[in-house]
C-alpha angles and dihedrals in degrees: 000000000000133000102257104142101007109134113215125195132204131218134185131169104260097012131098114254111266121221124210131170120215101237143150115195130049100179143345124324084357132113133192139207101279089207117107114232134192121194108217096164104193102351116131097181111107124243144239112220117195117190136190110203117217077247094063094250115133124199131171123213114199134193092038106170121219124232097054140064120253138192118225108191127201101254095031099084136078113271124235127190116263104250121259101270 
């Protein structure tokens, strides 16, 4: 299964959270890049990356280091519950 509307969120220590959606497509007859990318310029600390899978599942990866690309796979991270609705 792939990542398509999975929203992942970044955290670092003294930054605001970032927000990005997993998507394909922008407008008609186009395509993007489905990864999902975050720009961190010069920063060394490493990230926390929360993701909520399009199945409801949410897993947190920690100690993400800047500066590389990295797969998170459904199933890798660890698990959280799913909140009280």
């Amino acid at each position: 299964r792939d990542m398509l509307g999975a929203e992942v969120t970044l955290e670092q220590p003294g930054r605001p959270a970032r927000v990005r959606r997993a998507r394909s497509a922008a407008s008609y007859l186009s395509s993007n890049d489905p990864r999902v990318l975050f720009g961190l310029g010069d920063d060394a600390e490493p990230a926390r990356a929360t993701v909520r899978w399009p199945s409801g599942r949410i897993e947190v990866w920690d100690g993400l280091e800047p500066g590389r690309y990295i797969t998170l796979a459904e199933g890798d991270g660890r698990p959280l519950p799913e909140p009280a609705r």
